[in-house]
N, C-alpha and C positions, 0 to 999 in steps of 0.2 A: 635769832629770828625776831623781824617786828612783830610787835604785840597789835599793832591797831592798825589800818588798812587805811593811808589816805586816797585811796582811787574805787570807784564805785564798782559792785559786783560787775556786772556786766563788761567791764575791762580785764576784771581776772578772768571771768569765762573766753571771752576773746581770745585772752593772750593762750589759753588751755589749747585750742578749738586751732592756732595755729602754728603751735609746736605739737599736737597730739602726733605724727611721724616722728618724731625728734625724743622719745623718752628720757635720754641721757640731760639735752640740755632742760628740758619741764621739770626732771626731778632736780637738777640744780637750783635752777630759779623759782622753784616751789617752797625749799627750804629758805627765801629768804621772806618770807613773810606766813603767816598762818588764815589768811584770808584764801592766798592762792592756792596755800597746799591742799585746805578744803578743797575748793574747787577742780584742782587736779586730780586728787584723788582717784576718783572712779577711770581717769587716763592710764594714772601709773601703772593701779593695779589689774586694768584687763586683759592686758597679756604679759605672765610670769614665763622668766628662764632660768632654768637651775642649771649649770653646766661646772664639767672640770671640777679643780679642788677648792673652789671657790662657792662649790654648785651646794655643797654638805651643810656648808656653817651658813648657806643663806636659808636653806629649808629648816633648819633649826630656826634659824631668826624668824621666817615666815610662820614656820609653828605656834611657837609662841606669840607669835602677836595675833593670827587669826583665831586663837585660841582666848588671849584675852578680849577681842574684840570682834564677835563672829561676822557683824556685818562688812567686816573688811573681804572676809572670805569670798562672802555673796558678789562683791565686785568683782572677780576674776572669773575672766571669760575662755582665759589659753594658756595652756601650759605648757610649757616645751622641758623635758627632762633631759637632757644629751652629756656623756660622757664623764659620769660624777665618780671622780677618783675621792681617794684617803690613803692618806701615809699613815704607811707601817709603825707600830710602836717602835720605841727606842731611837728614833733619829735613823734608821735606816738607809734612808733615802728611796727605799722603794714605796711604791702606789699601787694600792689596787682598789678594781674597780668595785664601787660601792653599788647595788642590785637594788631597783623600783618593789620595794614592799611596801605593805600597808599602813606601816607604822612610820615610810620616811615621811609624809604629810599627813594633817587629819583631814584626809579625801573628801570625810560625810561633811564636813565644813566646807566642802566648793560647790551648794546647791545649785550655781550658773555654770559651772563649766559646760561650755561648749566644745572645745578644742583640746584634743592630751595629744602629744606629741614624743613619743618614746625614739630615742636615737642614740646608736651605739652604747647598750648598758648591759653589762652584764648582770641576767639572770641568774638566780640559784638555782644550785642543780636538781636533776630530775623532777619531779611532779609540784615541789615547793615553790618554782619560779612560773609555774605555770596558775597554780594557784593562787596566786600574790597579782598577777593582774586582772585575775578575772577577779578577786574577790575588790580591787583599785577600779574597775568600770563598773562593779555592780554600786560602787559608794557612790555615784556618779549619777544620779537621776535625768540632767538634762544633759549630755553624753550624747553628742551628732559625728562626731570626726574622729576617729581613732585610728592613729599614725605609728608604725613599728616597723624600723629602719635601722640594718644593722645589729640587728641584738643577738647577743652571742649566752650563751649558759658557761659558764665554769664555777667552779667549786669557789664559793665565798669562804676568804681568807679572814677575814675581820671579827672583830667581838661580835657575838652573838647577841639581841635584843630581844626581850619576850613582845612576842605580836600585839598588836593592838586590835581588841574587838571591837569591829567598826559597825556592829548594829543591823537588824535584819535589811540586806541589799533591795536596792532599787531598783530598777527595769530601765535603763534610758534607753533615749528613743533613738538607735544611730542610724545617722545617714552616711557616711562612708565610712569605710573600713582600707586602709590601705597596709599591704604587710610587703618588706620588701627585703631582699638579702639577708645578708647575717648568717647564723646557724645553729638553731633552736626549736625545741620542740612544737614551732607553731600549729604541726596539724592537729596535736593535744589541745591549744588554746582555744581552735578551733569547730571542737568534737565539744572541749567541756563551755564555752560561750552559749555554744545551741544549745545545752543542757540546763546551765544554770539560767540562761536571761534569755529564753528560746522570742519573747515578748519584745524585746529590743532590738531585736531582727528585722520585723513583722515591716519596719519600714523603710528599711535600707535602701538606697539608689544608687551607692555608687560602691563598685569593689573593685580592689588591684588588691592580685595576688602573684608578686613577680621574683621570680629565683631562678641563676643561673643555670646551665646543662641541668646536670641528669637531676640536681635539688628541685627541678620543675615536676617531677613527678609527685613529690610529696604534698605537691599543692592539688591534688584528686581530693585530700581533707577535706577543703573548702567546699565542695560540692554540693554537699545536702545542706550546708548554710545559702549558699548560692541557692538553690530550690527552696528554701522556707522562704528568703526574702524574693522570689520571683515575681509576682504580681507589682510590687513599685519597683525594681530594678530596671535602670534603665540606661548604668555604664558598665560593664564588665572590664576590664584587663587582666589576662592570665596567663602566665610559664605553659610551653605543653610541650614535652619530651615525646617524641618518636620512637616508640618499644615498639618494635617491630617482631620480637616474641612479647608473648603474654608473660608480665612479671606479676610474683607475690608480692603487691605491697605489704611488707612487714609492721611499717607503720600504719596501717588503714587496721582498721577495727573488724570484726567478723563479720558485722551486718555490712560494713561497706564490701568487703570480699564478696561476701554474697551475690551484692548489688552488678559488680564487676564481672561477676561470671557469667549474669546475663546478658551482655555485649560483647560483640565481637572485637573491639580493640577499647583502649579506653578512650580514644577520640570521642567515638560513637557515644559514650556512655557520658562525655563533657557536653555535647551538642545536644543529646535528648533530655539532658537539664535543663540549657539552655532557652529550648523551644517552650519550657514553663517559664518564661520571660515575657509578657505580653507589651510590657512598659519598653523594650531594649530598645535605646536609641544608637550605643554606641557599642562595640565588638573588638577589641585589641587582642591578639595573638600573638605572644613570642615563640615565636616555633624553636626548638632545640633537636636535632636531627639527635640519634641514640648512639651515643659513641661506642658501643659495645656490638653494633653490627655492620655487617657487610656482605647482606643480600643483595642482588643485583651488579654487582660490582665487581670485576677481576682483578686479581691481585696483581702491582707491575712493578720495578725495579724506582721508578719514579714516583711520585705523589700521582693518587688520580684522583680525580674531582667525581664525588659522589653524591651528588645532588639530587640528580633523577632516579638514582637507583635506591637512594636509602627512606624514600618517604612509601613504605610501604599501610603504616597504619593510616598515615592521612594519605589516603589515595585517589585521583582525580574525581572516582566515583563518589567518595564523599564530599569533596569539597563542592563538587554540582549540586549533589544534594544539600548542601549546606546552604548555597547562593539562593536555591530554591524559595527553601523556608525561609531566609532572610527575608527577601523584598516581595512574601507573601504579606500583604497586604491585611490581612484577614488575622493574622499571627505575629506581627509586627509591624501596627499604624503607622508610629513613628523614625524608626530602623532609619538612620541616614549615613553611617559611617563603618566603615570594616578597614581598621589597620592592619598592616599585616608587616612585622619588621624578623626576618629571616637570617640564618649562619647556617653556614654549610660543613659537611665535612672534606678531612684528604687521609689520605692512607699514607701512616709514615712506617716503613718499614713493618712489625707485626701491631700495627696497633693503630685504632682511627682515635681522633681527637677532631674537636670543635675547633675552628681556625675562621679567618676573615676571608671571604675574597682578596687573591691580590690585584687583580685587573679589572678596568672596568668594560672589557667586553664580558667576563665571567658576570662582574653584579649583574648587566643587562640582562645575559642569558637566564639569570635567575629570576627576577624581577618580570620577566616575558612570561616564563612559565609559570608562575605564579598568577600574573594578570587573564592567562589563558586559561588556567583550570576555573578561575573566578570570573568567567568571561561574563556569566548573566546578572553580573551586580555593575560592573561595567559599563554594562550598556543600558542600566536603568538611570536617567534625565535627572534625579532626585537625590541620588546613593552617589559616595564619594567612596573610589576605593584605593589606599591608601599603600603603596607597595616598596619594601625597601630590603635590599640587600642590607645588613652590617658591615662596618668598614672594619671592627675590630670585636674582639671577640670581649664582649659588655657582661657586666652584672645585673643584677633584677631590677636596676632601676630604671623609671623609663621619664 
């Protein structure tokens, strides 16, 4: 590396300012002088990616160094965590996947993070993997964006580590929250977030909470987080299964049972949340019709198309009442968007399953009736209403 800099500051900042898209080639051409690397610096480090088996030995190196050097820390502004294996002792050749705990980075040293981005990692099991992020967002002071895609729990295979105590937690201030697929106990994360950092809520504007069929029920969890942050919320996206009987959620806590048994479906009991939304500008629905019924519907030698017959909890009469309250005025100033991205079912022999349209007179017929029970947001000059069959049968993410 040169030692001494024959080109004036203002040419390294330059050169920084138009590779900063380019991190690969700034941290190359950073290393070759010590004027630049200064100056890049604060480029390289504000957005970190740990991934794969490459992802381990770099949090270890990043440890360490923000550890000797804490104001390095303070520069990083995003973190993306995704897919961080480790090989088995003995040459195995097997991997397993390495779990977001406390102790894989010193958290309370990223006093900037703005951005965590959790993707495909497997958590520890039962209440220890639930544990480990919420007490990795409480270390987390300025904490606006919180991304949880794909994450699965199984049983940590790996050497055991004693935790690290990260010091009385923080309160950040999050503005989104998005949780998507996978299969993990998020409405625990959920339940203990409100409990532990109920103050990091308080500002929330944007949520997605998206899970395929029937895992969309488990996302009722969210709800009373969705009500504390009500007053600034003002994107919703959410999974809603069609239980056409009243089911036990097993996973829902007692108080939320409660809650549930004073509404007639749990539609009903997701919209009179909603309407404590005064901020709502935007409204995303993934509908999942309830694969375990077939009210309305006779049974036939063939596939029948059960569309109209299986949406008995979302029933026309709510969705009027829904269009209602929407483009009231009085209850939603700013309200200008309702998507709405639809799957149907068919009857195979003893059993319905979630399936795509295969023709496109069926999307239409869907998409019509849809447009038609939402007729009064329609025809409001201002509200866009957003209507789509599925072509194929999708996951949580949208």
């Amino acid at each position: 590396m040169t030692k001494s800099s024959t080109l004036p500051l203002d040419v390294f900042f330059h050169i920084t300012e138009e590779l900063e898209d380019d991190p690969t080639a700034l941290r190359h051409i950073a290393l070759t002088n010590r004027s630049l690397l200064s100056c890049a610096r604060p480029s390289l480090y504000s957005s970190i990616t740990l991934s794969d088996t490459r992802g381990l030995l770099r949090a270890e190196r990043l440890s360490r160094t923000i550890r000797a050097e804490p104001k390095l820390g303070e520069l990083i502004k995003s973190l993306r965590i995704s897919e961080l294996m480790c090989q088995a002792p003995y040459d195995s050749g097997y991997f397993y996947g390495v779990p977001p705990t406390p102790d894989l980075l010193p958290f309370h040293l990223l006093p900037n993070l703005i951005t965590l981005d959790l993707h495909s990692l497997a958590l520890r099991q039962g209440p220890q993997g639930i544990d480990d992020l919420v007490a990795i967002v409480g270390a987390l002071p300025r904490l606006e964006t919180l991304l949880c895609d794909t994450l699965a729990q199984n049983v940590h295979h790996g050497p055991e580590e004693p935790g690290m105590h990260l010091g009385p937690p923080w309160h950040p201030v999050l503005r989104e929250i998005v949780v998507k697929d996978g299969s993990w106990s998020h409405w625990t994360f959920a339940t203990q977030l409100l409990r532990s950092h109920p103050r990091s809520i308080e500002r929330l504007e944007r949520v997605t909470v998206s899970f395929p069929d029937r895992l969309s029920a488990d996302g009722l969890a969210w709800i009373p987080l969705i009500r504390t942050a009500g007053p600034r919320l003002c994107v919703v996206r959410i999974s809603i299964t069609d239980t056409s009987m009243r089911v036990r959620h097993g996973r829902a806590g007692s108080s939320m049972i409660t809650e549930l048994d004073a509404y007639r479906n749990d539609h009903t009991y997701v919209m009179d949340n909603l309407s404590q939304c005064p901020a709502l500008q935007i409204l995303q629905l993934k509908y999942h019709p309830d694969p375990s019924t077939s009210t309305g519907t006779a049974q036939s030698d063939g596939p029948i198309e059960a569309l109209y017959g299986a949406m008995v909890a979302m029933s026309d009469e709510l969705c009027a009442r829904l269009s209602g309250a929407l483009i009231d005025k009085t209850r939603y100033a700013q309200f200008n968007t309702l998507v709405l991205r639809v799957q149907s079912q068919r009857w195979n022999e003893r059993n319905w399953y979630t399936t795509a349209l295969s023709s496109e007179p069926d999307r239409l017929a869907v998409v019509e009736r849809w447009k038609r029970v939402f007729s009064a947001i329609e025809r409001e000059p201002d509200v866009v209403l957003d209507v789509a069959a599925l072509y194929a049968v999708q996951g949580g993410g949208w």
